[in-house]
N, C-alpha and C positions, 0 to 999 in steps of 0.2 A: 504493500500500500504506500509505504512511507520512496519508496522508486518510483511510484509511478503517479504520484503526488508532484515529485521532483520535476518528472517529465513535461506534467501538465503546465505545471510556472514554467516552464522553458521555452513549453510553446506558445502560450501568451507572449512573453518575452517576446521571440524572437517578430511572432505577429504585430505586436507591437511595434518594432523598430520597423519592421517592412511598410506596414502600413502611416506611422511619419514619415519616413524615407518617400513613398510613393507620394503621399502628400504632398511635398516640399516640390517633387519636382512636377508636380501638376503646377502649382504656384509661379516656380518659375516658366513654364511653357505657357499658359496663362497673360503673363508679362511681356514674355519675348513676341505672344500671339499680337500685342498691339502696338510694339514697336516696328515687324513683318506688316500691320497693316496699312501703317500710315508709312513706311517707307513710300518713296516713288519707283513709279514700275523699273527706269533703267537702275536702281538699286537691287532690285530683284532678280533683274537680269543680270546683271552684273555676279550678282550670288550666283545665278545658275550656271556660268561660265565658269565660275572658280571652282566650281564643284566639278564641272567638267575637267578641269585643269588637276584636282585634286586627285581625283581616283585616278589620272592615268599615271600622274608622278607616283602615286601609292600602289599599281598593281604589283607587284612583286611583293610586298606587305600583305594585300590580297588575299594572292594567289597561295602564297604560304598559310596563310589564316585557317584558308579553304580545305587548304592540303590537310589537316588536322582531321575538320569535319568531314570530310569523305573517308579520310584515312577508319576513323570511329564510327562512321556509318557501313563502312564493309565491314569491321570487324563484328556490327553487332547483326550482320546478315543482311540489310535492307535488301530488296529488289533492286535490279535494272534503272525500274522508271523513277524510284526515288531517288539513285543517284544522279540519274542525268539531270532531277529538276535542283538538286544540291550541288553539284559539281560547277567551277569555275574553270574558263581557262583565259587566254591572252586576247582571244578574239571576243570571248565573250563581255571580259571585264572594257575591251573598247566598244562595244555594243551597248551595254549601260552609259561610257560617258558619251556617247554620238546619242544615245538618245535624250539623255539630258541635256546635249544643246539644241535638239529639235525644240526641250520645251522652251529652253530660251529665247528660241528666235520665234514662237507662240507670240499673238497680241497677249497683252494682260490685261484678263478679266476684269479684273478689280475696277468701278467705277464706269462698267459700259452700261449703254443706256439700252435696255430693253423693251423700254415702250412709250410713248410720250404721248399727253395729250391735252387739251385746253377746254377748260367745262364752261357752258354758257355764262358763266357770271365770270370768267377770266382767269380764274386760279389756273394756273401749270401745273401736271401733276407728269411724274416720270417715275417710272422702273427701275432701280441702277442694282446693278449686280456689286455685292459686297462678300468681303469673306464667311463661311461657318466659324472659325475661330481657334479652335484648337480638337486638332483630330486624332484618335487612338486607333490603332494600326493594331492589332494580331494577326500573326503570320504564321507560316510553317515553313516549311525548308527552303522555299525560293530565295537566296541571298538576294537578288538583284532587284527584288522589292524595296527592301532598302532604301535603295537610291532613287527607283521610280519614286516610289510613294513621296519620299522628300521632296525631290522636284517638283511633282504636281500641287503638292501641299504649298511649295513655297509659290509657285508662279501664281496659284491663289488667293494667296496672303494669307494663308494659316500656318500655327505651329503646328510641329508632329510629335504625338510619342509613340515609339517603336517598339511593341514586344513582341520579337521572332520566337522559336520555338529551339528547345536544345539542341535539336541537329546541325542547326545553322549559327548557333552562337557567335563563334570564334568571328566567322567571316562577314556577320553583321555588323561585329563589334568593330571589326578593319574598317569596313566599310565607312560607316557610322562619324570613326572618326577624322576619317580624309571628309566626307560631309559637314561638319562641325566645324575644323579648321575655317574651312571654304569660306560660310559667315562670317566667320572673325576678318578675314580678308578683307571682304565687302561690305565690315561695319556694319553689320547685321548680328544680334546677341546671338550664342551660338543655344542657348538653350531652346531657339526654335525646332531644333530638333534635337531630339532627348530617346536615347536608347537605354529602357529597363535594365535594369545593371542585374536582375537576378532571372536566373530559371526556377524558381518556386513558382509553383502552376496557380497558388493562393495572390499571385499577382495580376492575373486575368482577373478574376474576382472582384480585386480592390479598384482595376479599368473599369468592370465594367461596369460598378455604384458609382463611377462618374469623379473620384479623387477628389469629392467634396466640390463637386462644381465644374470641377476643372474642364473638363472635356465633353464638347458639343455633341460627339455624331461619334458611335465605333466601327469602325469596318474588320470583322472579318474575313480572313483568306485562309483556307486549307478547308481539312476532311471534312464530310460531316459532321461526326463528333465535335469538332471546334464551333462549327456556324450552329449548331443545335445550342449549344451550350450558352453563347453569345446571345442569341435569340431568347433563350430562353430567363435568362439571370442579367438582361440585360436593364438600366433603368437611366439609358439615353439614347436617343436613336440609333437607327443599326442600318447601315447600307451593307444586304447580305449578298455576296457571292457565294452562290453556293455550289454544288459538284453539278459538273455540264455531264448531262445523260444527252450528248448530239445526236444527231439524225441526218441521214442521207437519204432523200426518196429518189430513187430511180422511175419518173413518170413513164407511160407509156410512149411520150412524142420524144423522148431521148433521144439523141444525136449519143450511137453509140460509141465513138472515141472520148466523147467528153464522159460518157458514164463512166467507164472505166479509169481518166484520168483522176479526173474528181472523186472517184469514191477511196482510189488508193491514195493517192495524196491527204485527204481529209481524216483517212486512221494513221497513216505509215506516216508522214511526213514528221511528225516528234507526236507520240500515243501519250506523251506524260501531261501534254499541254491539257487543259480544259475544254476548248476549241475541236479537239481531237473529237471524228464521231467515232459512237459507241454500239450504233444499231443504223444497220442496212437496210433500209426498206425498199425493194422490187416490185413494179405492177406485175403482174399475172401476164398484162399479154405479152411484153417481151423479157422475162423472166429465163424462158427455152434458149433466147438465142444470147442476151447478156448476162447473166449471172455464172455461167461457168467460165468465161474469161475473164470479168473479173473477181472471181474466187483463185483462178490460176493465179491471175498475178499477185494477188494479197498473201495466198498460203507460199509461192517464192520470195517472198521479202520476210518469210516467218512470223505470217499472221496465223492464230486457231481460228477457227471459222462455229458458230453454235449455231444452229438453223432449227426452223422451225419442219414441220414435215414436208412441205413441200419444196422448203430449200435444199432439203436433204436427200430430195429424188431427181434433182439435179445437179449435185456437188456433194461429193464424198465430207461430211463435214461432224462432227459431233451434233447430239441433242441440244438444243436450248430449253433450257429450265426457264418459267414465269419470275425468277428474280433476274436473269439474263436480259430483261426487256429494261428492268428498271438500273441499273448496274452503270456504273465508273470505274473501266478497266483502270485505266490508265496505263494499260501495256498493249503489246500485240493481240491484244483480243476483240474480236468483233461481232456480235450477233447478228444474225441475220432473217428477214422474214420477207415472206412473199402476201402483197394485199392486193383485193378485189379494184384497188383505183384510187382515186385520189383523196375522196371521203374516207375510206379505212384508214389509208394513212395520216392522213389528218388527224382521225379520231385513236389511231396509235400512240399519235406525238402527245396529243392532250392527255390520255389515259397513263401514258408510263414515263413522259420526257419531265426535268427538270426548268423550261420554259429559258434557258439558255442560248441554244445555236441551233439551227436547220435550217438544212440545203433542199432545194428539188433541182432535178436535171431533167430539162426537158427544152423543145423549142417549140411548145405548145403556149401561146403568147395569153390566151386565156386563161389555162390553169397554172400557170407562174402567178397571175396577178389572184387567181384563188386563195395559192396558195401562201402568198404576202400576205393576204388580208385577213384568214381565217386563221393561221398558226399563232398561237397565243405566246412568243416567245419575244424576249430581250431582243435577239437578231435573227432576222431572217433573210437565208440567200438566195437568188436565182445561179443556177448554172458555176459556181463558185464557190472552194472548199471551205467548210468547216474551221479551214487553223486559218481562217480571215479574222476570227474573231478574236481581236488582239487592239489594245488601243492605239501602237502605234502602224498596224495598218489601216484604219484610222485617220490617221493622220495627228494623234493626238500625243505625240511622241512618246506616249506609254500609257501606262492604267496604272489606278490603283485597284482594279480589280472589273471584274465583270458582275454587273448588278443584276440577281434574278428578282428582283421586289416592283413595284410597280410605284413607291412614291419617292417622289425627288430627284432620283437617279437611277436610268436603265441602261441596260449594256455596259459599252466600256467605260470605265469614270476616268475622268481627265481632269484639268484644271477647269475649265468650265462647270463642270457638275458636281467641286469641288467648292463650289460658290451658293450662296442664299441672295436675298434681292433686298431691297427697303423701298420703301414710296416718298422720292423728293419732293415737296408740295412748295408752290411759289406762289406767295399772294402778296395783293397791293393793297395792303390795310383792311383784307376780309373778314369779316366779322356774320358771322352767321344768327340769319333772321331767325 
């Protein structure tokens, strides 16, 4: 009793210090969120340039950081696709700062006029886009969140706080602090962005009651299990990304070179992505002539194939199971079904998809624009893969994620969607009758 009395003071204790700790640095992101706002845009850019500058003088700091967590992620067995979404290399850490100068050379939001208009009695009233304020980032393995998410955050004019997940630690931390320097640079307080200094998982928790104020809006990114959690114990708004269950429909008016290019490319091209699809949909009527070629070419680039039965009477493939329709490989694996048309598939994606990403292939100009209109998802594509769905294909030179929710922000979030609005009112001595 008298041990385990002991334990319990300790763990208070240590909740205790974590929970000030957290505090304090809400406080200062808080602080540094209104010195980011009233900065001028080419201050901001100016930040985002020396961040640029920073991570590339830093990649070998990086790349070693990385080396650690990969190194501890084989040893503790992970899969394939968790490595690759964990793994750094030289091209990739210039890929993070090329795309942090896309968002530099972005307009900046802050301050643009969204809608203006002048009411019978003369008052001026206008829309202007303003920052949210200070935003809470939980992540999983993706290091190179990191530095998107800061750039989006800054060209917006909010502060960021960063909690990655243990896999990614080391490399967040590298990251993080070539990020940090960056503002000091560009006279911008470096506590705008603020990386969780612990892996105690009781620090999600204290993000997501909000750090006594501190933080607007959470955005989670990773598994299920993370966005359910976040979701669920959440008590400030949440832009949820959640796991992309994609979709490919192969219509019947397919142009069959693009079927096959687009359906391989939309799993194979990186399966770890979100964007990646996860379920093959075939009509019926040209099912016979395209679904075994491209089944050939998915199972040579070592794809598993799950089929339903009538996929299966055309391609040597395993059973798909009813949790197969709703599933987040994230590796080589892809189900596959054959439907009566364009309504079945339709009513596929509604019934088991995650309202994320779908493609149709087809150059039936009618049922494309069906099928835009009635798929209830984030993004929807004609004729064009799945791994489109990326912010900085886009053009928004990165995301902080892919939003499946329907209020504030959908699809990919950028600096724009990283903003809230106010109402300017301009009057000449109004005084209301």
């Amino acid at each position: 009793m008298r041990l385990a009395a002991k334990r319990g003071f300790a763990y208070i204790f240590l909740m205790t210090a974590l929970s000030a700790q957290l505090l304090a640095l809400g406080q200062r992101a808080r602080l540094a969120a209104k010195a980011v706002r009233d900065a001028s845009a080419d201050t901001r850019t100016a930040a985002l340039l020396a961040m640029a500058a920073r991570l590339r003088a830093a990649a070998p700091a990086i790349l070693s950081a990385n080396a650690g967590d990969v190194a501890r992620a084989r040893a503790e067995g992970k899969v394939d696709s968790f490595i690759d979404r964990l793994a750094l290399d030289a091209g990739r850490v210039e890929a993070i700062a090329r795309g942090v100068e896309t968002i530099a050379a972005q307009a900046d939001p802050v301050g643009a006029v969204m809608a203006e208009w002048t009411r019978p009695n003369g008052l001026k009233i206008a829309r202007v886009r303003t920052p949210i304020g200070v935003i809470g980032m939980i992540f999983e393995s993706r290091p190179n969140v990191a530095a998107d998410a800061s750039a989006l955050s800054l060209r917006a004019g909010n502060a960021l706080i960063l909690r990655g997940g243990s896999d990614s630690a080391l490399s967040v931390a590298a990251i993080g602090e070539a990020l940090r320097a960056a503002l000091d640079d560009a006279g911008l307080p470096h506590d705008a962005i603020q990386i969780v200094p612990t892996n105690d998982r009781a620090a999600v928790g204290l993000m997501l009651g909000g750090l006594g104020g501190a933080i607007d809006v959470i955005i989670p990114r990773g598994g299920k299990s993370l966005v359910a959690r976040v979701q669920e114990e959440a008590r400030v708004p949440v832009f949820a990304h959640l796991e992309g269950v994609c979709h490919t429909y192969v219509h019947a008016g397919a142009d069959a070179r693009k079927a096959v290019d687009i359906s391989v490319n939309a799993k194979m091209r990186r399966v770890s992505v979100c964007g990646a699809t996860e379920t093959l949909l075939i009509d019926r009527a040209v099912a016979p002539a395209l679904l075994p070629e491209i089944a050939r070419v998915l199972t040579s680039q070592g794809c598993e194939l799950r089929g339903d039965d009538e996929a299966r009477a055309l391609y040597d493939m395993a059973p798909a199971s009813e949790d197969d329709w709703r599933t987040e490989y994230l590796a080589p694996i892809l189900s596959v079904r054959v439907v009566s048309g364009i309504d079945a598939a339709i009513a596929h994606i509604g019934a088991h998809g995650s309202q994320h990403t779908e493609c149709i292939v087809t150059e039936d100009q009618a049922a494309a624009e069906q099928f835009l209109r009635e798929v209830d998802s984030a993004i929807v594509l004609h004729n064009a893969s799945t791994q489109f769905a990326d912010g900085g294909e886009f053009g928004f030179g990165g995301e902080i994620g892919i939003a499946t929710g329907r209020l504030h922000a959908r699809g990919p979030v950028g600096a724009e969607q990283l903003t809230t609005f106010k109402y300017v009112v301009r009057g000449q001595g109004h005084i209301r009758p």
